[in-house]
C-alpha positions as CSV (number, residue, x, y, z in Angstrom):
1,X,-25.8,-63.3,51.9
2,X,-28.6,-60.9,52.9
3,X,-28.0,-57.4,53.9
4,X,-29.8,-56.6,57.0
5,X,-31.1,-53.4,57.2
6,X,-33.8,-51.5,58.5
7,X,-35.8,-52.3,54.7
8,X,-34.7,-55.9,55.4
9,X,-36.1,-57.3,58.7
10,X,-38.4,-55.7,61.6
11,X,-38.3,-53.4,64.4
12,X,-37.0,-56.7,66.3
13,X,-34.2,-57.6,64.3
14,X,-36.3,-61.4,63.4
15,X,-38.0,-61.5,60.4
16,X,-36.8,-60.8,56.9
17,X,-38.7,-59.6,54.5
18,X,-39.9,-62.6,52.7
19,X,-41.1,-63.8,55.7
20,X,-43.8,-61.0,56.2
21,X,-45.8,-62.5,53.0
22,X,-48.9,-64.4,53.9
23,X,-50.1,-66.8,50.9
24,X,-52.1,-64.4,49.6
25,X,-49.0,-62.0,49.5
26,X,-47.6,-64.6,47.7
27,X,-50.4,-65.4,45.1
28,X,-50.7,-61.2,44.1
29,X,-46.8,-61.0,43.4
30,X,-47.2,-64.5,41.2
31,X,-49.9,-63.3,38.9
32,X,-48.8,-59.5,38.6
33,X,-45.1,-61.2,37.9
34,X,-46.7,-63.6,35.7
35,X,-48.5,-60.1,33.5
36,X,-45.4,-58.8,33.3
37,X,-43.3,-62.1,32.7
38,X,-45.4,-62.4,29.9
39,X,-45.1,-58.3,28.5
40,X,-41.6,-58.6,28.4
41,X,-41.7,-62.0,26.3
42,X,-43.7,-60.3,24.0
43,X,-41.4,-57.0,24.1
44,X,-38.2,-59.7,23.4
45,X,-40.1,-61.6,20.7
46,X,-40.3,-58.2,19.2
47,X,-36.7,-57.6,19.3
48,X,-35.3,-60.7,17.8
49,X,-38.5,-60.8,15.0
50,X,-38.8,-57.3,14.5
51,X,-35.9,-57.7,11.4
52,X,-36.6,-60.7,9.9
53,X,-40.4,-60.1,9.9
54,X,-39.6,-56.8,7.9
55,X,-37.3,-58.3,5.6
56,X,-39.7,-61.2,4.6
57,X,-42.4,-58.7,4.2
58,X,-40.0,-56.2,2.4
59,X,-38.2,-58.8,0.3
60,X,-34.9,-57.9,0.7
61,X,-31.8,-58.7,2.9
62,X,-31.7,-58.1,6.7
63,X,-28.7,-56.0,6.7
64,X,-30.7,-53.7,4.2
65,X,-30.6,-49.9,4.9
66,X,-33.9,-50.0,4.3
67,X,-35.0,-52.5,6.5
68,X,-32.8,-51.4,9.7
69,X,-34.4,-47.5,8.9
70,X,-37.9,-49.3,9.3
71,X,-37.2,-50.8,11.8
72,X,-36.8,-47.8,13.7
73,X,-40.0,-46.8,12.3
74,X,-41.9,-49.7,13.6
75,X,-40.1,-49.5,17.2
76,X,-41.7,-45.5,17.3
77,X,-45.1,-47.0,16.7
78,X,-44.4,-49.9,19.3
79,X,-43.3,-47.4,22.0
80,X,-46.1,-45.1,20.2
81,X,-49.3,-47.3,21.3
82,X,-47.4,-48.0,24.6
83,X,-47.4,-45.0,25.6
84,X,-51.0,-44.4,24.9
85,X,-52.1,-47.5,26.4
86,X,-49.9,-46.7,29.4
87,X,-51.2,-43.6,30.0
88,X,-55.0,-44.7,29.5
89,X,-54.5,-48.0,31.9
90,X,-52.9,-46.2,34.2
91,X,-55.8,-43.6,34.6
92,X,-58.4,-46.4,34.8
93,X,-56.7,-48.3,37.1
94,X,-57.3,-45.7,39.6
95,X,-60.9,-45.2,38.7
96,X,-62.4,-48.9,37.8
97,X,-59.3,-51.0,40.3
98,X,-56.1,-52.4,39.3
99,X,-56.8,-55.9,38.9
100,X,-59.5,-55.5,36.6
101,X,-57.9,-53.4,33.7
102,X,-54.9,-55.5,34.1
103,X,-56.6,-58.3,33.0
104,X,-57.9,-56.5,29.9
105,X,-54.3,-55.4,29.2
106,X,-53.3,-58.8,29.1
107,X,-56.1,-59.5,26.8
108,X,-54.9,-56.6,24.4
109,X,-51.6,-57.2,24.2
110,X,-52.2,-61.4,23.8
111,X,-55.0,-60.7,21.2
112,X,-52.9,-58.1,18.7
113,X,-49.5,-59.6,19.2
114,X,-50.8,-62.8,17.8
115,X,-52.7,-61.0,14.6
116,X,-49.0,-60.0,13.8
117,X,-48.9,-63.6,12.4
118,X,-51.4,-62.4,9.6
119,X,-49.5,-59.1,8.6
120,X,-49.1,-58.6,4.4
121,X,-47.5,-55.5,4.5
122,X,-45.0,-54.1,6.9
123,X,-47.0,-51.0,6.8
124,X,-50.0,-53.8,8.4
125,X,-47.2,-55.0,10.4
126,X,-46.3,-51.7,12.5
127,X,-50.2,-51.3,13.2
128,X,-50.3,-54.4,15.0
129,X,-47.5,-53.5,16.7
130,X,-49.4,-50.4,17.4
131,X,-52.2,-52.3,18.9
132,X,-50.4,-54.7,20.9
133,X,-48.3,-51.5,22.0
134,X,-51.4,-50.3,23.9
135,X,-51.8,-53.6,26.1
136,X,-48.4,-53.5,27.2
137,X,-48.2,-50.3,28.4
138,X,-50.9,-50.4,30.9
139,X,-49.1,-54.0,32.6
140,X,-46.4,-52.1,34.4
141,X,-47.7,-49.5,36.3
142,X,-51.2,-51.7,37.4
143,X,-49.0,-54.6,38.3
144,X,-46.6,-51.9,40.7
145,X,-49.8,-50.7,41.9
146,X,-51.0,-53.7,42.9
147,X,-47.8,-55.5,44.5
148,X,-47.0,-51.9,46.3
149,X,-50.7,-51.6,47.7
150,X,-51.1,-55.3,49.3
151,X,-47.7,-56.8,50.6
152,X,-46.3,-55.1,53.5
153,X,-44.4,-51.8,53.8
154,X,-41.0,-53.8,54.8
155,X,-41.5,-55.9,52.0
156,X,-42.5,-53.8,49.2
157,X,-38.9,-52.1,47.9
158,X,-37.9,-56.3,47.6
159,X,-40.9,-57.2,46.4
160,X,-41.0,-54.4,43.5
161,X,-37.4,-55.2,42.8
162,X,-37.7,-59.3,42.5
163,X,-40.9,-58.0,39.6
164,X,-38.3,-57.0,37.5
165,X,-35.7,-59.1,38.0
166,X,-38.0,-62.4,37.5
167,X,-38.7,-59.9,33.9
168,X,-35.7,-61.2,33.0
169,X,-36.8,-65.2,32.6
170,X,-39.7,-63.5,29.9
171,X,-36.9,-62.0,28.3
172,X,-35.1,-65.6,28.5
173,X,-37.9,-67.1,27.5
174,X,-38.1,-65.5,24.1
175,X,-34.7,-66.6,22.8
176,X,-35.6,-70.0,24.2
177,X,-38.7,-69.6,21.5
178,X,-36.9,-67.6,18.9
179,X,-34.3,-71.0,19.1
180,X,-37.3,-73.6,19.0
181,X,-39.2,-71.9,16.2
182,X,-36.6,-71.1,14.1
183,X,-35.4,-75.1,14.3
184,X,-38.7,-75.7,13.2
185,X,-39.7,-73.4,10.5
186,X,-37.6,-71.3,7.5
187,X,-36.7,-67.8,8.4
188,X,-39.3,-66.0,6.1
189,X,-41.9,-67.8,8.2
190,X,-40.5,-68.2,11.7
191,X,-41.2,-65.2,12.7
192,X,-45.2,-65.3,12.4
193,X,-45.2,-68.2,14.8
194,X,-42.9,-66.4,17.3
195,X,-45.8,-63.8,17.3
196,X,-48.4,-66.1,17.5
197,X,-47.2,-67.5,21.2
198,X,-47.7,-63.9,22.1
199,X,-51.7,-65.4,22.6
200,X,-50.6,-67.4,25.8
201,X,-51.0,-64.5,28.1
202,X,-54.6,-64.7,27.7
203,X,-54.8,-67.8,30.4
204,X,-53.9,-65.5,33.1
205,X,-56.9,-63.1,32.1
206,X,-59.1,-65.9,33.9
207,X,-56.7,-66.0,37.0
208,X,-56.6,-62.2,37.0
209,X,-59.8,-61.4,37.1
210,X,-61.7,-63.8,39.3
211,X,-58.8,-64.8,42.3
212,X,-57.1,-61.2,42.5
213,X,-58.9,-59.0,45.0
214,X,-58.6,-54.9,44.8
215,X,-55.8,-53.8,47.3
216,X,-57.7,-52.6,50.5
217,X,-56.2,-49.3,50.4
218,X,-58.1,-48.3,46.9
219,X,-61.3,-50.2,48.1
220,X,-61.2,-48.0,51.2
221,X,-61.4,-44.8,48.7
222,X,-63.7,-46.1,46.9
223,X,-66.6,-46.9,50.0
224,X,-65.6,-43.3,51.1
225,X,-66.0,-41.7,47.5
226,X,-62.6,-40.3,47.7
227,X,-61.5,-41.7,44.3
228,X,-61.2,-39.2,41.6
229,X,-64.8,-37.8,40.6
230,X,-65.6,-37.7,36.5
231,X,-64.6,-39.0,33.2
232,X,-62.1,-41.9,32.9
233,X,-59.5,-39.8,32.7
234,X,-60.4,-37.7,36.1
235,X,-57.1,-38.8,38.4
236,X,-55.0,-36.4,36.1
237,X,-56.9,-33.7,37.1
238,X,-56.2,-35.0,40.8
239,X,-52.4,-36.0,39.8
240,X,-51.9,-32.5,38.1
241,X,-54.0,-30.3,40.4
242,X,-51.9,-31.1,43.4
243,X,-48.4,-29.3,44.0
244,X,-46.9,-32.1,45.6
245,X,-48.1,-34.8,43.0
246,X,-46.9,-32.7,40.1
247,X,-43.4,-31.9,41.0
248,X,-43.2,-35.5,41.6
249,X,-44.3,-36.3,37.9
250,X,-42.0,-34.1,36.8
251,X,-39.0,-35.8,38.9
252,X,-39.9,-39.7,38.3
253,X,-41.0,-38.6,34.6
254,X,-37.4,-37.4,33.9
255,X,-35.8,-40.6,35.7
256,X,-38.3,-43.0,34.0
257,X,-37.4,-41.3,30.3
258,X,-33.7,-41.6,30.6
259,X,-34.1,-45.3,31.1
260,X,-36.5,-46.6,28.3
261,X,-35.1,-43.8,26.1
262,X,-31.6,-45.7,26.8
263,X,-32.7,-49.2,26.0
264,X,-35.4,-48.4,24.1
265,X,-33.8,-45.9,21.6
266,X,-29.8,-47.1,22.1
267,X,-29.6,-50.7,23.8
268,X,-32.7,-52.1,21.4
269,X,-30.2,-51.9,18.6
270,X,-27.6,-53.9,19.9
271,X,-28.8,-56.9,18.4
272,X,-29.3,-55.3,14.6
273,X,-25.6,-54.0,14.9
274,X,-24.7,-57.6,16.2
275,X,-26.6,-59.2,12.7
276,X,-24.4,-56.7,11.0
277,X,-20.9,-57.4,12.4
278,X,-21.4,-61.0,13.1
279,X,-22.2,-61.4,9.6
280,X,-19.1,-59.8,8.3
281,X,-16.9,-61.8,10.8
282,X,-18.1,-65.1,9.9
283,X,-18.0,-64.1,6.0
284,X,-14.3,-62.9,6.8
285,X,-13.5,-66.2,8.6
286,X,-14.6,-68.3,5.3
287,X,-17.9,-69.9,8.1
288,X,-19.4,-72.0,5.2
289,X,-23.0,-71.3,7.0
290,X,-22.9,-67.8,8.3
291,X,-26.5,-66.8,8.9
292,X,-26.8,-69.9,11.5
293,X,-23.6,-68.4,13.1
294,X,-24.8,-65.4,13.1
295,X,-27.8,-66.3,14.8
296,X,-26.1,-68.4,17.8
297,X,-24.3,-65.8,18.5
298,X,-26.9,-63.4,18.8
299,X,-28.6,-65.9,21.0
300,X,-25.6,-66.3,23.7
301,X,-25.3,-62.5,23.4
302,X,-28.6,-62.2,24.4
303,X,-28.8,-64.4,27.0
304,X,-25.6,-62.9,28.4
305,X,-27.3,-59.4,28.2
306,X,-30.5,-60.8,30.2
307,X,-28.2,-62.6,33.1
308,X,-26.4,-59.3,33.0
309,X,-29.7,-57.5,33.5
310,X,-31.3,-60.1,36.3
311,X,-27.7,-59.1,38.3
312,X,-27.6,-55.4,37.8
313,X,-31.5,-55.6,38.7
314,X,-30.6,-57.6,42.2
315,X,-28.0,-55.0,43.1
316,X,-29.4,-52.0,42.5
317,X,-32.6,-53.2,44.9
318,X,-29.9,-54.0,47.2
319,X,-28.7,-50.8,47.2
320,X,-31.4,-49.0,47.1
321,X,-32.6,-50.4,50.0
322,X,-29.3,-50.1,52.0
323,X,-27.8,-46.7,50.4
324,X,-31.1,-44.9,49.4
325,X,-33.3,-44.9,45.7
326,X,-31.1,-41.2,44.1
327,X,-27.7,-43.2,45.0
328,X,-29.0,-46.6,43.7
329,X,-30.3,-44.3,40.0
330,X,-26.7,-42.1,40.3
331,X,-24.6,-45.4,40.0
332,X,-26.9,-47.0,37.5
333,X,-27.3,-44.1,35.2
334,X,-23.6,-43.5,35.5
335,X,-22.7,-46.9,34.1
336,X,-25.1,-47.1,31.2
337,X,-23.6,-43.9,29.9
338,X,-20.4,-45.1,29.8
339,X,-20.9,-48.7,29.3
340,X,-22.8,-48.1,26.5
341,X,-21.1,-46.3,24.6
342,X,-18.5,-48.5,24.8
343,X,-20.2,-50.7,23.8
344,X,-21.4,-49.1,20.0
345,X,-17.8,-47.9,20.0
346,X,-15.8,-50.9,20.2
347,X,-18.0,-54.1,19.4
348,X,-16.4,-56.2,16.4
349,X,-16.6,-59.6,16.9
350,X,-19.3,-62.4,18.8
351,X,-16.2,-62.7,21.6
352,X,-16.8,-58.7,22.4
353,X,-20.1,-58.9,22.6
354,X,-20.3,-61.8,25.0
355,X,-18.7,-59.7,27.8
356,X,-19.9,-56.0,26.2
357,X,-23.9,-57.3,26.2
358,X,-23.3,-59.1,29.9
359,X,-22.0,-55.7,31.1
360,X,-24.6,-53.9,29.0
361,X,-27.3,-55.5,31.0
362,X,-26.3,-54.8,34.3
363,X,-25.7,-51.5,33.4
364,X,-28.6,-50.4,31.3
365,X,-31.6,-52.5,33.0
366,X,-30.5,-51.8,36.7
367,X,-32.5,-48.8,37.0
368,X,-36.0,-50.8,35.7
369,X,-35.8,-52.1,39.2
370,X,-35.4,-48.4,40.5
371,X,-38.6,-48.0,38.3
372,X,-40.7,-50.3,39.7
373,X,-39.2,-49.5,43.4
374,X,-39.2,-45.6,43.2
375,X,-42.3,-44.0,41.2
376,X,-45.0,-46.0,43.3
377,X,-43.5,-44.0,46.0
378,X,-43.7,-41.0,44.6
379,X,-47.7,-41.0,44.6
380,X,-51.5,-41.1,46.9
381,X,-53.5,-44.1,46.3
382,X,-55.3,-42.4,44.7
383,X,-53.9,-41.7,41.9
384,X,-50.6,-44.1,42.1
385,X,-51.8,-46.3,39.0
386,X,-51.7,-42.8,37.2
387,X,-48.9,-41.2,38.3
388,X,-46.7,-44.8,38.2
389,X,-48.0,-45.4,34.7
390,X,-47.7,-41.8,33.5
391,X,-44.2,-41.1,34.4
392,X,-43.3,-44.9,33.2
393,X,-45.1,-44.8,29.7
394,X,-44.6,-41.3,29.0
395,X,-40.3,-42.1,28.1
396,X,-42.4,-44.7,25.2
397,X,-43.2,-41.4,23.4
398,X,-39.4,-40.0,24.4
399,X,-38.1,-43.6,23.2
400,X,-40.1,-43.2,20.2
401,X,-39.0,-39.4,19.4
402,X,-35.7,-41.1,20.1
403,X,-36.1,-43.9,17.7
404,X,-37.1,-41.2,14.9
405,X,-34.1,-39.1,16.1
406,X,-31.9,-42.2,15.7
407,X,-33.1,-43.0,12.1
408,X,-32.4,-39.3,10.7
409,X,-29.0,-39.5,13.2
410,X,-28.2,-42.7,10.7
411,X,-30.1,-42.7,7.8
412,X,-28.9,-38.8,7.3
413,X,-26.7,-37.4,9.5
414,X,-24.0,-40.0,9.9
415,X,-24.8,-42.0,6.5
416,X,-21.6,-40.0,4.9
417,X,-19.8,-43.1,7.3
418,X,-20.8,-45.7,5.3
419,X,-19.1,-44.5,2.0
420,X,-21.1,-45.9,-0.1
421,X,-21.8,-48.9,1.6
422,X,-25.8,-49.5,2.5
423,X,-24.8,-52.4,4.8
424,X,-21.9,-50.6,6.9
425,X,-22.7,-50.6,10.8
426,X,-20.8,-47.3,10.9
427,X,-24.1,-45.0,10.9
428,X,-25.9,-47.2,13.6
429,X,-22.7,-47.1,15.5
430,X,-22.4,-43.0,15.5
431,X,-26.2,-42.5,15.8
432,X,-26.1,-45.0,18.9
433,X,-23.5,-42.9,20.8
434,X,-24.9,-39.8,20.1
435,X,-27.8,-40.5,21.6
436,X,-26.0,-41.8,25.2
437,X,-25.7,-38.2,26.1
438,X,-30.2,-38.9,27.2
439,X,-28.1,-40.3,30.7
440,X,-27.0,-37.2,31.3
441,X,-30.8,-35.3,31.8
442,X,-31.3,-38.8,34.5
443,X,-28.3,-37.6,36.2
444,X,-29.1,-33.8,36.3
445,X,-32.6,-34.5,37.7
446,X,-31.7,-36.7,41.0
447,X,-30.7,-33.6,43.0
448,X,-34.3,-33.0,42.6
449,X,-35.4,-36.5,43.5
450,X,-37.5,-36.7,46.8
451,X,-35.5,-39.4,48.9
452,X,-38.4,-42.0,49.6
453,X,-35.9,-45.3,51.6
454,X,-37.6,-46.2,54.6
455,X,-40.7,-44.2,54.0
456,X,-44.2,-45.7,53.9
457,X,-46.2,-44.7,50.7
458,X,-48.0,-41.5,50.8
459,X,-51.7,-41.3,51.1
C-alpha cells in the first residue's frame, strides 16, 4: 500500500506521483536508469571477478594472503579513477549539459571494462580498472541531475529513489552472468568474458545522446549566460565561492563518504570472507566438490544481499518522504553500524550468511537511495551536476584510503590473528569491524543536515 503524503499525491488529494509523468518523463528516468543499471553491473562484475582474475594472473590460490591484500589494492585504484572521473563529469555536466557527458561516461566505462579481458599482469589489470573507474564515476551524479531537473517536483524524491532501487537488477544481473559464464568457461578464464559484457553499455550511448534533451532548467542558464564562466572546471569556483553551496558540500560530502566508505571499504569484502569460510565448511563437511559449493553459495548470498538492498532502498524513500531525508539517513546509518559488524563478527557458515547478507543489504544500501534523493537537493542548477557528483565521488577517494587502511588493518595490524595461518579469515574479520566505527562520522554530521522534505530544489 502507498503512503499518502503531501510528497505522494497533489494539492487535491487525486494524483499520485507516478501519475504526474508524461512519456517523456518516462523515457528520461528509463535511459538514466538504464546508465546506471548498467554502472552497477559493471561495479558487481567487479566484485565477484575481482579474485579470481587476480589469482589467475597471480598464479596462486584464491584464499592467498596475497591475492586478498591485492585485492584491496586494486579496489583503491577502482574507487581511485572513480573518484576522478566523478569529480571531472560532474563539473562538465554543468558546463557542456548532462545528457551529453553521460553518454561519454557510458562510453568510458563500456570501452575500459571490456580491455580488462586483455590484462597480462595484475599490475595491467588495476589500470584498467583505473580507467573504467573514471566512466563510472561521472554516471551517478549526471543521471540524478538529469531525473531531478525534468520530472516534476512531487515526483522527484520517488523517482530518485526507484534509480536506485532498479540498481539492484544490474547488481542481479551480474550473478546471473558470473553463473552463465562460469558454466561455460574454466575459472582461470571466466573471468575475462565477465569483463568483456562490460562493452554492452555502449548501445545506450546512441539513445543517450540523440533522444535525451537537456533539462529546461540548465538550457534556461545557458540562453541567459548564467552558467559558470571559464575553464571546464569553473562550477567549483561557483560551488565553493558561495556560503550556502559550500556548507552544503561539506554536509552531503560527510553523509555521501560514510556510505561508500561502508560498502565500499567493509561490505565489498563480504563475499572474499564468504570464499574463505565457505571453503573451510565444505572441506570440514567431506563436500567432494567444494569450489562449486563454494561458489553457489556465494551466488544465493549475493542475491539475498541485493533483494535485501532493493527493500532497504524502497523503505528508506518511503520514509524519507513521510518522516523527513536526516530521519530516513539516522535509521539507516544506525543499522549498518550494527548490522555490520555483526555480520564480520559472527558469519561461519553459507546458512548465516543467507540471513546476515539479506539483512546486510537492507541495512548498508538503504542510504544510496538517500544519496540519490538528498544531495540534488542540496544544490542551484547550476552547479547541481557538480555539487551531486562531488560530494558522491569524493567517499571513492575516502573508500579507497579506506581500502589501503583495511589492508595494513589486516595484512599488519591484525595478521598476529592468523597464527601462522595465511588463509585464516580472522584478519579480514578484525580489520572489517574496525573500520564500522566510519557510521559513526554519518551520524555526527545529520544535526548539521539542512532538512530538504517537501522543498522544491534551490535555484
Amino acid at each position: 500500500m502507498t503512503t499518502t503524503t503531501p510528497e505522494t499525491v497533489d494539492s487535491a488529494g487525486k494524483r499520485f506521483w507516478w501519475q504526474h509523468l508524461t512519456a517523456y518523463h518516462w523515457f528520461v528516468f528509463i535511459v538514466a536508469s538504464a546508465a546506471w543499471f548498467f554502472d552497477c553491473l559493471d561495479q558487481r562484475i567487479f566484485s565477484l571477478a575481482r579474485i579470481p582474475a587476480l589469482a589467475s594472473l597471480m598464479h596462486q590460490a584464491k584464499g592467498a594472503v596475497d591475492v586478498q591484500s591485492n585485492g584491496k589494492i586494486v579496489t583503491a585504484c577502482f574507487l581511485i579513477g572513480w573518484g576522478i572521473g566523478g569529480l571531472t563529469f560532474g563539473s562538465l555536466g554543468d558546463k557542456f549539459g548532462r545528457s551529453r557527458m553521460l553518454a561519454v561516461s557510458i562510453l568510458t566505462y563500456a570501452s575500459f571494462t571490456s580491455l580488462c579481458f586483455f590484462a597480462a599482469t595484475w599490475q595491467q589489470f588495476a589500470a584498467f580498472r583505473f580507467l573504467t573507474g573514471l566512466g563510472i564515476g561521472g554516471v551517478f551524479g549526471l543521471a540524478v541531475a538529469l531525473i531531478a531537473e525534468t520530472v516534476p517536483t512531487i515526483a522527484r524524491p520517488h523517482a530518485l529513489g526507484l534509480l536506485q532501487v532498479l540498481s539492484t537488477f544490474g547488481n542481479l544481473t551480474s550473478a546471473l552472468v558470473n553463473f552463465e559464464i562460469g558454466t561455460h568457461f574454466p575459472p582461470d578464464r571466466a573471468w575475462r568474458w565477465m569483463f568483456l559484457a562490460g562493452a554492452a553499455p555502449a548501445l545506450l550511448v546512441i539513445v543517450a545522446t540523440r533522444f535525451v534533451r537537456e533539462p529546461e532548467r540548465w538550457l534556461e542558464l545557458k540562453r541567459a549566460g548564467l552558467l559558470p564562466k571559464g575553464g571546464p572546471f569553473a562550477p567549483y569556483r561557483q560551488l565553493f565561492g558561495d556560503p550556502r553551496w559550500r556548507r552544503n558540500v561539506v554536509v552531503g560530502a560527510l553523509i555521501a563518504s560514510t556510505g561508500v566508505v561502508g560498502l565500499w571499504a567493509i561490505g565489498e569484502y563480504a563475499t572474499d570472507l564468504q570464499a574463505n569460510i565457505f571453503g573451510r565448511y565444505y572441506r570440514a563437511q567431506g563436500v567432494a566438490d567444494v569450489n562449486a559449493q563454494v561458489e553457489r553459495a556465494r551466488t544465493i548470498a549475493f542475491v539475498l544481499n541485493q533483494l535485501g538492498a532493493g527493500l532497504g532502498m524502497w523503505l528508506f524513500t518511503k520514509i524519507a518522504a513521510t518522516a523527513g531525508r536526516r530521519p530516513a539517513f539516522l535509521l539507516g546509518f544506525s543499522s549498518a553500524l550494527v548490522v555490520t559488524v555483526l555480520v564480520y563478527w559472527k558469519m561461519n557458515t553459507p546458512t548465516d550468511a543467507y540471513w546476515m547478507m539479506t539483512l546486510m543489504g537492507v541495512a548498508q544500501l538503504s542510504v544510496f537511495a538517500g544519496f540519490s534523493i538528498y544531495l540534488p537537493e542540496l544544490f542551484g542548477s547550476s552547479v547541481r551536476s557538480t555539487g551531486t557528483s562531488f560530494c558522491y565521488n569524493l567517499g571513492r577517494f575516502a573508500a579507497a584510503g579506506g581500502s589501503f587502511f583495511s589492508f595494513i588493518l589486516s595484512a599488519h595490524v591484525f595478521a598476529r590473528f592468523a597464527h601462522g595461518d595465511r588463509t585464516s579469515p580472522l584478519p579480514l574479520r578484525y580489520s572489517a569491524m574496525t573500520m564500522c566505527a566510519i557510521f559513526l562520522i554519518g551520524l555526527a554530521t545529520l544535526p548539521f543536515a539542512p532538512e530538504t522534505k517537501g522543498q522544491p530544489l534551490p535555484e
